[in-house]
Backbone as CSV, one residue per row, in Angstrom:
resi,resn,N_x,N_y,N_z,CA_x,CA_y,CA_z,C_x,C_y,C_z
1,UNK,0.251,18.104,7.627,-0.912,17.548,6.943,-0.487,17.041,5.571
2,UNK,-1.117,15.641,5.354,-1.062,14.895,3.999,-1.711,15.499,2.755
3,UNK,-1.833,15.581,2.002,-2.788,16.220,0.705,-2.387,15.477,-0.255
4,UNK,-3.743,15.210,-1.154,-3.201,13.550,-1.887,-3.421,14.242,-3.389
5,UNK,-2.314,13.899,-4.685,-2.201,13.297,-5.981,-2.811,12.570,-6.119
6,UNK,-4.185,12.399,-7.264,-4.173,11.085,-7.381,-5.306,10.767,-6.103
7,UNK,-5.454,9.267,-6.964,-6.188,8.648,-5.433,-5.340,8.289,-4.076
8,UNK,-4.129,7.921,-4.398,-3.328,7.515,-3.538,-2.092,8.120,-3.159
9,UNK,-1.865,9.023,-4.144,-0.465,8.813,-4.287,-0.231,10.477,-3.126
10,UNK,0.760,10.277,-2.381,0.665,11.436,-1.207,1.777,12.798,-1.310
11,UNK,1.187,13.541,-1.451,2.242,15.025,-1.559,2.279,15.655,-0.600
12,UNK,3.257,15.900,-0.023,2.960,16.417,1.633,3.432,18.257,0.540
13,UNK,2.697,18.984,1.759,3.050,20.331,1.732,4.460,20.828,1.209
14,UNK,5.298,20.293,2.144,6.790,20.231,2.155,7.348,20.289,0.590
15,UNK,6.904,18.839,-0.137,7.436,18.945,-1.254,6.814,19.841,-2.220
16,UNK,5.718,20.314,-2.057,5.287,21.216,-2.920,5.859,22.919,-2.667
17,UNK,6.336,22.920,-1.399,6.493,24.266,-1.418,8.459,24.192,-2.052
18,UNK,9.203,23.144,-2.108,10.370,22.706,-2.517,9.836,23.361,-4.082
19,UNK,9.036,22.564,-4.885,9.227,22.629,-6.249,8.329,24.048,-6.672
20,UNK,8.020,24.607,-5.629,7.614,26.042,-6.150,8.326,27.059,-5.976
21,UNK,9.449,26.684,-5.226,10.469,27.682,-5.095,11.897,27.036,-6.272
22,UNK,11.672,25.798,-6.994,12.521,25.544,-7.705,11.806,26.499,-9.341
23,UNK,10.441,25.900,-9.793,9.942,26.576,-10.622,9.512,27.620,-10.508
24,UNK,10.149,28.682,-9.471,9.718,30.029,-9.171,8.631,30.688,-9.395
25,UNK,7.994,29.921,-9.530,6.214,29.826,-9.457,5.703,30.093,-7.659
26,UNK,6.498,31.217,-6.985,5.870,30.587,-5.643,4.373,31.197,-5.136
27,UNK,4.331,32.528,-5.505,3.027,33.015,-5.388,1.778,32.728,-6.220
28,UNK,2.282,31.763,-7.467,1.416,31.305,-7.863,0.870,29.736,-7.555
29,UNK,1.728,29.165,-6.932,1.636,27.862,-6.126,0.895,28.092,-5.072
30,UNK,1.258,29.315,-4.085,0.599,29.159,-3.257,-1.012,30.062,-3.337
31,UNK,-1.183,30.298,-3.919,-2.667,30.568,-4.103,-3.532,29.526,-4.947
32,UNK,-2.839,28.928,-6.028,-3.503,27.599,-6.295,-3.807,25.953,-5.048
33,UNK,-2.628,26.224,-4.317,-2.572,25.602,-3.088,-4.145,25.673,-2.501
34,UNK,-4.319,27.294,-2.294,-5.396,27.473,-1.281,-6.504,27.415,-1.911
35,UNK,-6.647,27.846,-2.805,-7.777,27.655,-4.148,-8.152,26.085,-4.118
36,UNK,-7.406,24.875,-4.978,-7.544,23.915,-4.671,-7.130,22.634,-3.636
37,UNK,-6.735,22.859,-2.789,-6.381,22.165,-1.915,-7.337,22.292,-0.031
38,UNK,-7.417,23.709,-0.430,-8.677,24.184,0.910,-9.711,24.945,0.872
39,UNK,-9.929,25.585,-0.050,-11.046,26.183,-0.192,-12.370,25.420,-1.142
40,UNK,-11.468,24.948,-2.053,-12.245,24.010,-3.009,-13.051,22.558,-1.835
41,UNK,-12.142,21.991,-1.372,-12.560,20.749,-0.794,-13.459,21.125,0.228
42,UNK,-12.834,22.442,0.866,-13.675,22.272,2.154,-14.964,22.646,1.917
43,UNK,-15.318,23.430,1.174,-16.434,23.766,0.805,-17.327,22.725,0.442
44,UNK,-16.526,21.804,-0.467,-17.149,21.288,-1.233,-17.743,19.782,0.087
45,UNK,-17.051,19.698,0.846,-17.102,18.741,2.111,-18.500,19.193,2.507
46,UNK,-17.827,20.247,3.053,-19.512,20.857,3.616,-20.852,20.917,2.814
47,UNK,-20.962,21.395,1.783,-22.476,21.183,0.910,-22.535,19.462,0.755
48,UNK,-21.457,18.821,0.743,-22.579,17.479,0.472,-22.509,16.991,2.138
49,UNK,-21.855,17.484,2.980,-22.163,17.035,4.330,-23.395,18.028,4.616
50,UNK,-23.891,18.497,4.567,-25.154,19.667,5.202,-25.884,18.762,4.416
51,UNK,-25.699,18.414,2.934,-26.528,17.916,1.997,-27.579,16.350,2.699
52,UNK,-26.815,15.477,3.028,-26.577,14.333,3.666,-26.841,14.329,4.775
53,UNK,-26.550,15.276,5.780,-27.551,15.286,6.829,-28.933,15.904,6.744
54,UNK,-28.826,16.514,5.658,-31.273,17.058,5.778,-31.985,16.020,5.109
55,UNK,-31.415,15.323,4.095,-31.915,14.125,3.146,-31.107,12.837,3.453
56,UNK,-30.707,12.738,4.998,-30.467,11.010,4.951,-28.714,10.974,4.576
57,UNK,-28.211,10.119,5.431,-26.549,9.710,5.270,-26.696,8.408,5.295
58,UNK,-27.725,7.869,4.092,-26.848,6.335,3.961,-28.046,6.024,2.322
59,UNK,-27.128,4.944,1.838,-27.463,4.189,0.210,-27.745,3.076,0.705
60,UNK,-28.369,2.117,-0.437,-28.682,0.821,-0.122,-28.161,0.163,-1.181
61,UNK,-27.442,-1.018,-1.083,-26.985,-1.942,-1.596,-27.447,-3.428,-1.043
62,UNK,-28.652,-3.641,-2.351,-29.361,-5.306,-1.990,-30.423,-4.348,-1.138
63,UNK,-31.018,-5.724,0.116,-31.413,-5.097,0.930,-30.571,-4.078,1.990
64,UNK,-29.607,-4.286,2.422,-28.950,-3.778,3.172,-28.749,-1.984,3.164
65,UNK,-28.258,-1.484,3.920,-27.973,-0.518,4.584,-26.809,0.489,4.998
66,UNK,-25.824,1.306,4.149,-24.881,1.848,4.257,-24.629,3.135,4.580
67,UNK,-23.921,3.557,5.641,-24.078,4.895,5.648,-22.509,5.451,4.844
68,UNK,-22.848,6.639,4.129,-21.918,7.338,3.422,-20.876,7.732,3.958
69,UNK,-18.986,8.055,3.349,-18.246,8.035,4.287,-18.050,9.826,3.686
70,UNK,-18.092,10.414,5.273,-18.417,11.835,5.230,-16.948,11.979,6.562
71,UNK,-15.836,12.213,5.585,-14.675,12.294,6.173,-13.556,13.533,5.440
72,UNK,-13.502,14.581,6.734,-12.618,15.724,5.584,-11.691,15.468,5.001
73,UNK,-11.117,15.650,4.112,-9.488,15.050,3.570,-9.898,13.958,3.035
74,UNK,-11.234,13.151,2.391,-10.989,12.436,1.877,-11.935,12.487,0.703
75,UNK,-12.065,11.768,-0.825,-12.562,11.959,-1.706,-14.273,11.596,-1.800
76,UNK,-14.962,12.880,-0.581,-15.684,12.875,-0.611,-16.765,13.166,-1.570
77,UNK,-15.959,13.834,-2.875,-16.899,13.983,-4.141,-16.925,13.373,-4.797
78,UNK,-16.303,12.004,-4.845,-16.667,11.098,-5.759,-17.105,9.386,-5.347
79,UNK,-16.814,8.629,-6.187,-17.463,7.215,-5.942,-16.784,6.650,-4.293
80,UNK,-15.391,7.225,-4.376,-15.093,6.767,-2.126,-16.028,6.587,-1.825
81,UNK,-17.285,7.490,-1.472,-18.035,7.827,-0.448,-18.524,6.766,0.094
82,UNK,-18.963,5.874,-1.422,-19.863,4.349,-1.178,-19.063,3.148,-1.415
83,UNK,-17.928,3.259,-1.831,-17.591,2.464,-2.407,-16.596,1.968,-0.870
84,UNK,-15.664,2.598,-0.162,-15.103,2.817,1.203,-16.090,2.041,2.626
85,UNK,-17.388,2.281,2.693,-17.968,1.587,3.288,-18.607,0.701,3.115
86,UNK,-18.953,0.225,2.031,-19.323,-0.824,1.226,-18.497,-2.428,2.006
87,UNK,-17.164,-1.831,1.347,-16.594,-2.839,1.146,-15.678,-3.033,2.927
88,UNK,-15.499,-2.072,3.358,-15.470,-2.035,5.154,-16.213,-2.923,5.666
89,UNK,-17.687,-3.246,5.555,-18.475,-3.757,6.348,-17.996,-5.426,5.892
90,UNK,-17.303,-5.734,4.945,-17.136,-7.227,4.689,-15.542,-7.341,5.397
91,UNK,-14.646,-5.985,5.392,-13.572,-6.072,5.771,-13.106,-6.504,7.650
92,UNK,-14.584,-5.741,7.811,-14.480,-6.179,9.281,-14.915,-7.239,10.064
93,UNK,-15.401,-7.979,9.569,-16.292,-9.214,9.491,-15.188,-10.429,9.550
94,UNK,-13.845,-10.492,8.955,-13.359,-11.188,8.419,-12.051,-10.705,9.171
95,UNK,-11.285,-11.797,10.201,-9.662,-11.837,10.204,-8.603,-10.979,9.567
96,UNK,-7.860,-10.012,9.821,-6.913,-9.442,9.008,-5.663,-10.583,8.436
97,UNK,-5.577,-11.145,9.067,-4.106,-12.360,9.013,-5.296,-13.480,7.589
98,UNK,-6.712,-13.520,7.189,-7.164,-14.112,6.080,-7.892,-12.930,5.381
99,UNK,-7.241,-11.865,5.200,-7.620,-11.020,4.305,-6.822,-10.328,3.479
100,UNK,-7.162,-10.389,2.046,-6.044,-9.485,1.145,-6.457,-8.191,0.356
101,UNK,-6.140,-7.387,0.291,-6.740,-6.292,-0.171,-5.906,-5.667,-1.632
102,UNK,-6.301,-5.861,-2.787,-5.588,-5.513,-4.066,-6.150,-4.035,-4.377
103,UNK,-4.851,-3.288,-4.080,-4.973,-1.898,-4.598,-5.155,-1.028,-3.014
104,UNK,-4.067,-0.180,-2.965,-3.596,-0.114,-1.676,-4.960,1.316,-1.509
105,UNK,-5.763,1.203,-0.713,-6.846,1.862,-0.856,-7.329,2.330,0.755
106,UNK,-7.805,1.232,1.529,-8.501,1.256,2.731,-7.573,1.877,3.311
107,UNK,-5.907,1.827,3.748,-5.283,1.847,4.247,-4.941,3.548,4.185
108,UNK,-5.405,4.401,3.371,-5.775,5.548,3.557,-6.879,6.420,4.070
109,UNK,-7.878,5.898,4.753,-8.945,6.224,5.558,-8.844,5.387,6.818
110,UNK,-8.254,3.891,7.050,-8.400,3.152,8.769,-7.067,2.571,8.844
111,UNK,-6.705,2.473,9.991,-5.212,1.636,10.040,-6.139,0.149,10.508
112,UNK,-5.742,-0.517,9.106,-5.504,-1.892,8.958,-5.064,-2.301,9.007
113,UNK,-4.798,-4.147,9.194,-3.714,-4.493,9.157,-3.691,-6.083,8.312
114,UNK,-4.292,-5.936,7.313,-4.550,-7.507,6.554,-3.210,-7.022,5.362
115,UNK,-2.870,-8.031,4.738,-1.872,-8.199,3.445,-2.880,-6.977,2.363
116,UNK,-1.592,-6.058,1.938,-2.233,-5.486,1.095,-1.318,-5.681,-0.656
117,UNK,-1.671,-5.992,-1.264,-0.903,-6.116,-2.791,-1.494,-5.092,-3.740
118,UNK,0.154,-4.719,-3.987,-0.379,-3.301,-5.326,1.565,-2.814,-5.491
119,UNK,0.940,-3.342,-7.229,2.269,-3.490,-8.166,3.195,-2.104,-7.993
120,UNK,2.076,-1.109,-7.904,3.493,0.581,-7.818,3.471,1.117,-6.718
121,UNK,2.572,1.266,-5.426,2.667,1.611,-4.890,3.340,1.279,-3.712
122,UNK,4.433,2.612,-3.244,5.877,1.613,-2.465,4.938,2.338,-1.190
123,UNK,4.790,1.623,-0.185,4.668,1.682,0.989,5.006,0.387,2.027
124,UNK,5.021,0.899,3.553,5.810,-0.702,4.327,5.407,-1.857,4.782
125,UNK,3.870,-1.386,4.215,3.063,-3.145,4.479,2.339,-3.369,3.224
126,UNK,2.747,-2.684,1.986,2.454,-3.278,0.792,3.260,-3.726,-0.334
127,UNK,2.488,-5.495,-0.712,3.519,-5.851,-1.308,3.452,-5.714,-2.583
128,UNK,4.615,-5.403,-3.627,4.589,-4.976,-4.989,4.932,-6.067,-5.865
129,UNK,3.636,-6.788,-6.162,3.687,-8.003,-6.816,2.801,-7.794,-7.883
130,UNK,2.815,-8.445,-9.244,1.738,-8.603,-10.273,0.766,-9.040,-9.421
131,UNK,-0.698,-8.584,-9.911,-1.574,-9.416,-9.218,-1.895,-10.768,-10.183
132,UNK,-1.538,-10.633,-11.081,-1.393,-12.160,-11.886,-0.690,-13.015,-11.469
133,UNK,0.744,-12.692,-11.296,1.379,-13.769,-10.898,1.307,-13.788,-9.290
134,UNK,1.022,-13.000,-8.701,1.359,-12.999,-6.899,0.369,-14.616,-6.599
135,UNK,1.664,-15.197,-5.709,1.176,-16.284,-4.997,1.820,-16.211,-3.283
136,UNK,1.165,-15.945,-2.266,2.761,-16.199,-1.361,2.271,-17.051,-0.644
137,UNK,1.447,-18.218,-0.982,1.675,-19.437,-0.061,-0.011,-19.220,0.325
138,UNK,-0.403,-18.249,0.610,-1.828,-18.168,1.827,-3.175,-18.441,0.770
139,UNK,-3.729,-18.472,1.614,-5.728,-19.061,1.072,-6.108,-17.769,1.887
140,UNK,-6.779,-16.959,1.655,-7.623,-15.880,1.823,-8.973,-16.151,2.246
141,UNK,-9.592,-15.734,3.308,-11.299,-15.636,3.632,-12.202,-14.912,2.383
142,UNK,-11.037,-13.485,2.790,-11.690,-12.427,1.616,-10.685,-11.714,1.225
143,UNK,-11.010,-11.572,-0.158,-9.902,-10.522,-1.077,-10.779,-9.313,-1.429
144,UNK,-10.446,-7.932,-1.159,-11.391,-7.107,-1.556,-10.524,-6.021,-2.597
145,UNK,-10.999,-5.358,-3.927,-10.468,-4.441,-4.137,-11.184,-3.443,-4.791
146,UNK,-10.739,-2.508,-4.356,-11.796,-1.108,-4.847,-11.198,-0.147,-5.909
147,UNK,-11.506,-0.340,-6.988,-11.788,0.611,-8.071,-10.423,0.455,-8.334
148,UNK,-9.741,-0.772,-9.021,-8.155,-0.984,-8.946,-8.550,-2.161,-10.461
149,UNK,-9.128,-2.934,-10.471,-8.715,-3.934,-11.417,-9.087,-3.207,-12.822
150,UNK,-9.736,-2.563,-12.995,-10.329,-1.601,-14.044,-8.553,-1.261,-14.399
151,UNK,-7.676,-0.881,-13.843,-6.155,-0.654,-14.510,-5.554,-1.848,-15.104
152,UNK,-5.920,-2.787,-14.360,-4.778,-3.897,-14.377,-4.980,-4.228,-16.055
153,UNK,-3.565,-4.416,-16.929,-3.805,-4.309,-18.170,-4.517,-2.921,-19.151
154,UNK,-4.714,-1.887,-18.368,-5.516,-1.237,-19.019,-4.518,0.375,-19.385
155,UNK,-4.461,0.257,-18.044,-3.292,1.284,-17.803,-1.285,1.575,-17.580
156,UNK,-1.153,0.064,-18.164,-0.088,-0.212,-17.825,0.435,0.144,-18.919
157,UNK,1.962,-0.290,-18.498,2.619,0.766,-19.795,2.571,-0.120,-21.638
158,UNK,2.278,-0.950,-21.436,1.746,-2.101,-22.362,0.686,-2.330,-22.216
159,UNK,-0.459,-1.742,-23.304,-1.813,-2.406,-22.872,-1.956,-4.017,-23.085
160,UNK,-2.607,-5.022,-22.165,-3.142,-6.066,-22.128,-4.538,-6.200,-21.886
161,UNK,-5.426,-5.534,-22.615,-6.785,-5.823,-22.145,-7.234,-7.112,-21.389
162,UNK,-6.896,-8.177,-21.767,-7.386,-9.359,-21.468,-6.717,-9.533,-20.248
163,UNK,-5.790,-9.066,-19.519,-5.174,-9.492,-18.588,-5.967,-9.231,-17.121
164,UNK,-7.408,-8.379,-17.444,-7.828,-8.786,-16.383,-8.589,-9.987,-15.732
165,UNK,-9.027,-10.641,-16.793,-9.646,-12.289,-16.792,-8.693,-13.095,-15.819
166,UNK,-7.137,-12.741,-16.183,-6.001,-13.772,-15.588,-5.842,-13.148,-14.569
167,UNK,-6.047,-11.506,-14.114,-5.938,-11.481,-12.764,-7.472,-12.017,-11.424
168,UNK,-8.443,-12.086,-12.173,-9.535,-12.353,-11.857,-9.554,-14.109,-11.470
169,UNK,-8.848,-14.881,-12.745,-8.472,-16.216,-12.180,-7.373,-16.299,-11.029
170,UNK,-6.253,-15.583,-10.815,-5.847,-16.150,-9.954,-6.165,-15.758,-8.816
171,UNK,-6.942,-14.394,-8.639,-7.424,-14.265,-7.000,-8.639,-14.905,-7.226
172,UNK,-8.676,-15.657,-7.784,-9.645,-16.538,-7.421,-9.405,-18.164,-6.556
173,UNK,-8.198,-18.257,-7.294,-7.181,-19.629,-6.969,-6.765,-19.122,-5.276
174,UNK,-6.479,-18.226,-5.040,-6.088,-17.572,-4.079,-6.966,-17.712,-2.815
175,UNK,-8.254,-17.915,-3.010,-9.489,-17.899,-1.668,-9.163,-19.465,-1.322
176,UNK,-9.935,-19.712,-0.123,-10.141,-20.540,0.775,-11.184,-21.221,0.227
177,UNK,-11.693,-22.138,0.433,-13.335,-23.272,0.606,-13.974,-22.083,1.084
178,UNK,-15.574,-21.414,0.710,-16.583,-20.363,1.061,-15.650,-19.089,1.019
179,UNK,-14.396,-18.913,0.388,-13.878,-17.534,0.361,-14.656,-16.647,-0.601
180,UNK,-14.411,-15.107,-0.332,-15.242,-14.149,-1.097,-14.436,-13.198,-1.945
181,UNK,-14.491,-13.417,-3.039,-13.970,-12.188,-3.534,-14.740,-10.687,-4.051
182,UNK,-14.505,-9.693,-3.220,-15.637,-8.383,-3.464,-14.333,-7.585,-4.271
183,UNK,-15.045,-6.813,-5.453,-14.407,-5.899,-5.911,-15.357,-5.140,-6.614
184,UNK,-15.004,-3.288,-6.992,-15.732,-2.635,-7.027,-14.924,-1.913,-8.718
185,UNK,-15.684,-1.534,-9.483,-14.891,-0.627,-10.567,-15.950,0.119,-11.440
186,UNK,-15.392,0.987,-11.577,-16.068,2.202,-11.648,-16.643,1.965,-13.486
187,UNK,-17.497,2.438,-13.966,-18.411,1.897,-15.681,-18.352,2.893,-16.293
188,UNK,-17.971,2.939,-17.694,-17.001,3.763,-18.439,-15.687,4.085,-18.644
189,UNK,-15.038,3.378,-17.540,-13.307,3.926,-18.014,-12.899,3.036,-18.182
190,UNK,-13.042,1.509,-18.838,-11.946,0.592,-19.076,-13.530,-0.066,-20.183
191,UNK,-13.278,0.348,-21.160,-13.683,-0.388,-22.309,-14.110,-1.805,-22.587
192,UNK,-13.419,-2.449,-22.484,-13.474,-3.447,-22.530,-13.994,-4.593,-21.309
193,UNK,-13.737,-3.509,-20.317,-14.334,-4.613,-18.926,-15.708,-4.050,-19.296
194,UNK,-15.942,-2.794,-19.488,-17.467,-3.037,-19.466,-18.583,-4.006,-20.810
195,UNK,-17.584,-4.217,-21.358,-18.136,-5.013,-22.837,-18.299,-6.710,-22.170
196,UNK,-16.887,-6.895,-21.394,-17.197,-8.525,-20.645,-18.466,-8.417,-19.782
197,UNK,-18.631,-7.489,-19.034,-19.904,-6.786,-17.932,-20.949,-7.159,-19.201
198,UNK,-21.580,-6.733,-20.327,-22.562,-6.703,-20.836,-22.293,-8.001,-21.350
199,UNK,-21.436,-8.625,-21.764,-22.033,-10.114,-22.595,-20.996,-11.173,-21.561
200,UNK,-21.519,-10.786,-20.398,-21.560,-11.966,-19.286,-20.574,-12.732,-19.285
201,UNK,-19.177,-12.090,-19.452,-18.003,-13.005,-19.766,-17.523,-12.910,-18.195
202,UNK,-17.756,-12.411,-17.465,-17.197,-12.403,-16.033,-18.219,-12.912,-15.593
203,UNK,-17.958,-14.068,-14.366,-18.918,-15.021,-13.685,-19.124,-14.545,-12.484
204,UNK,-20.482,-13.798,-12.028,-20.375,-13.446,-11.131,-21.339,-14.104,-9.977
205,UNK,-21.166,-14.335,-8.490,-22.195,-14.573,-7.530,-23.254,-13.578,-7.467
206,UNK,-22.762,-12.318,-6.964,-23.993,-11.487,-6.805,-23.616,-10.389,-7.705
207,UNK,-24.299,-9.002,-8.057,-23.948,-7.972,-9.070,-24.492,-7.129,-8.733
208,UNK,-24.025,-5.960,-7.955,-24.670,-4.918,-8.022,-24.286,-3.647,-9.027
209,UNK,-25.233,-2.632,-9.040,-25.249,-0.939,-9.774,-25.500,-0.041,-9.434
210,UNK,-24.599,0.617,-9.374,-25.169,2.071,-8.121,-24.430,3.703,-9.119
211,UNK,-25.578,4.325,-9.451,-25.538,5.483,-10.229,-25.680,6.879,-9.166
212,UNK,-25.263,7.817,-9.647,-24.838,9.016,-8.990,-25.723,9.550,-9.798
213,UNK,-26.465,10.782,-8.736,-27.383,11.178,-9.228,-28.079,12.470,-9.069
214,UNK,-26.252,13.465,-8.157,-26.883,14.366,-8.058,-25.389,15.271,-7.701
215,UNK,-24.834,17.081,-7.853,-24.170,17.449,-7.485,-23.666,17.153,-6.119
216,UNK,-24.278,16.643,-5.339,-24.112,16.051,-3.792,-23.488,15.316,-3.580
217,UNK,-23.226,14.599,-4.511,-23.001,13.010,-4.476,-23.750,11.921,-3.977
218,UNK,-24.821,12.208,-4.077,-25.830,10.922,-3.891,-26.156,9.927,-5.086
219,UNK,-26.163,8.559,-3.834,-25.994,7.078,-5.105,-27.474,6.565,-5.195
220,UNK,-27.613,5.856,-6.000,-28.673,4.632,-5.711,-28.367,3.692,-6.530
221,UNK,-29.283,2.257,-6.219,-29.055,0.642,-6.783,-30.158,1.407,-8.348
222,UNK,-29.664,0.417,-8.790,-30.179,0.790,-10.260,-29.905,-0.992,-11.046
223,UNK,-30.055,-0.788,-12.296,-29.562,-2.225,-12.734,-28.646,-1.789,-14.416
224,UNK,-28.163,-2.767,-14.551,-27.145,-2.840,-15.954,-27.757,-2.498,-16.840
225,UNK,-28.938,-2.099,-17.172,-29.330,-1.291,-18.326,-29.351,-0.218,-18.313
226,UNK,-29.627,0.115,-17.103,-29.782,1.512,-16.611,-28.263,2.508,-16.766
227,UNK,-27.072,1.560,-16.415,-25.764,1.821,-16.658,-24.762,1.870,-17.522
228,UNK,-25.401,1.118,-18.149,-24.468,0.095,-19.429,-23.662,0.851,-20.235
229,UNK,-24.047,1.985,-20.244,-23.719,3.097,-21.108,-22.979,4.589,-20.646
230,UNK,-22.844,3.899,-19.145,-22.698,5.502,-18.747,-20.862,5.818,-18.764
231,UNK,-20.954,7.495,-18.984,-19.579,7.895,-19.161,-18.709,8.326,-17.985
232,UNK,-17.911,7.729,-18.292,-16.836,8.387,-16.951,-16.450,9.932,-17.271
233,UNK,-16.807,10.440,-15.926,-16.555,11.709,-15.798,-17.535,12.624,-16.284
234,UNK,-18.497,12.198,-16.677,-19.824,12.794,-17.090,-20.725,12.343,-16.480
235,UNK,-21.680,13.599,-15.964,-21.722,14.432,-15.904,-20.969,15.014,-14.879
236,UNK,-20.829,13.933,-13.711,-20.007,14.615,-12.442,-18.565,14.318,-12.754
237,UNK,-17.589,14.211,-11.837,-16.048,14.316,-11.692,-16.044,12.353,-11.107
238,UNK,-15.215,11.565,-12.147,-14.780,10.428,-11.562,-16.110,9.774,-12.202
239,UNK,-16.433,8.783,-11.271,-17.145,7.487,-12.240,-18.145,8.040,-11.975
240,UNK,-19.704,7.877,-12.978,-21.251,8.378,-12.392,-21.702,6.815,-11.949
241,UNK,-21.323,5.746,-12.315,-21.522,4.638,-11.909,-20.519,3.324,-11.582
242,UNK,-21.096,2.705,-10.438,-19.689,1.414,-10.128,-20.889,0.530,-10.423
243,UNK,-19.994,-0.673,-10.344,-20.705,-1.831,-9.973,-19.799,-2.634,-8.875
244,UNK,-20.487,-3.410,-7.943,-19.995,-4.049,-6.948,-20.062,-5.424,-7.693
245,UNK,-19.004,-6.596,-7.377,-19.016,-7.678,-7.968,-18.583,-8.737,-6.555
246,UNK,-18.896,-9.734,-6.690,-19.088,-10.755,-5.188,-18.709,-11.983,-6.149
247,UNK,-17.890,-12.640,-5.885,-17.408,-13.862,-6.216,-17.339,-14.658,-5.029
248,UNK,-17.969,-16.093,-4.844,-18.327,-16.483,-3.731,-17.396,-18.082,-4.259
249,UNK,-16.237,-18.506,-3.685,-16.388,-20.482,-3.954,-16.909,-21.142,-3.231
């Protein structure tokens, strides 16, 4: 069994029980192991799955209709839940061979198989390109990325705030005639994107807001005032609010 660092990043058992017998920490590894790695999650799986089935397993975004992704082993306590099927329902809709996915994400809950781009993460069908400069020839249907551009420039080892505008122009250059670009990022942890978000410097087709609103993890649509302000990692763990963004040419 996999057990994940991070949103992505994967620690198998194996290597953890290696570096607990190097930092001779082993009985204390392995009870933090079970503490947070199975007792914590599973539990925590179950109250918002019991939760979700007596009060309803699905959010609404627009008019539409989503059901929540209620999957063990995966980051069912935070923004995943909605943000994972959200952006699925446009993923499946659409050709894998005209789809690109920035920020190696989906590919840890479904075996996909569209182009995935993401600068650190080494895996064998993702390619490690700037998303600024990445060009490899193709026009895209749809580019989707979830809770990833909020880094780009932000978190790098050189901050570039502005550099997400230039990654935003070129997957834009990147779509087809009626291509879509969906991306999702979480409000409060990148400063400055949420300041372009309030004085309308990002051009968007459609805009959604979806606030968390309960130990459960339950979402709802809300609007940018309602959000504008909210803190990451407060009150719950991870973002209390995303916004979905739709770029349509």
């Amino acid at each position: 069994m996999v057990y994940y660092k991070g949103y992505n990043e994967k620690v198998s058992f194996k290597t953890r029980f290696k570096n607990a017998i190097k930092q001779k920490r082993f009985v204390k590894s392995i009870i933090s192991f079970v503490k947070q790695d199975i007792f914590v999650p599973y539990i925590k799986y179950y109250l918002i799955k019991f939760n979700h089935t007596l009060f309803g397993n699905s959010f609404l975004v627009g008019n539409n209709e989503y059901n929540y992704l209620l999957k063990r082993h995966t980051y069912i306590d935070n923004e995943r839940i909605i943000e994972i099927p959200y952006a699925l329902s446009f993923v499946l809709k659409h050709n894998a061979e005209d789809t690109l996915e920035v920020g190696n994400v989906l590919g840890g809950y479904y075996d996909l198989k569209h182009d995935v781009l993401d600068k650190y993460e080494i895996a064998s069908n993702v390619i490690n390109k700037d998303v600024v400069k990445f060009n490899n020839g193709k026009k895209y249907d749809l580019i989707v990325s979830i809770s990833t551009l909020e880094h780009v420039g932000w978190d790098e080892p050189k901050r570039e705030k502005t550099k997400i505008l230039k990654a935003l122009d070129n997957l834009k250059s990147l779509l087809t005639k009626n291509g879509i670009l969906l991306f999702t990022v979480p409000l409060g942890y990148n400063k400055y994107l949420d300041a372009l978000l309030n004085e309308n410097k990002i051009k968007l087709s459609e805009a959604y807001f979806l606030k968390r609103i309960s130990t459960n993890n339950r979402w709802i649509e809300t609007t940018w005032n309602e959000v504008k302000n909210t803190k990451y990692g407060e009150p719950f763990e991870a973002a209390n609010a995303i916004m979905i963004g739709i770029i349509r040419r």
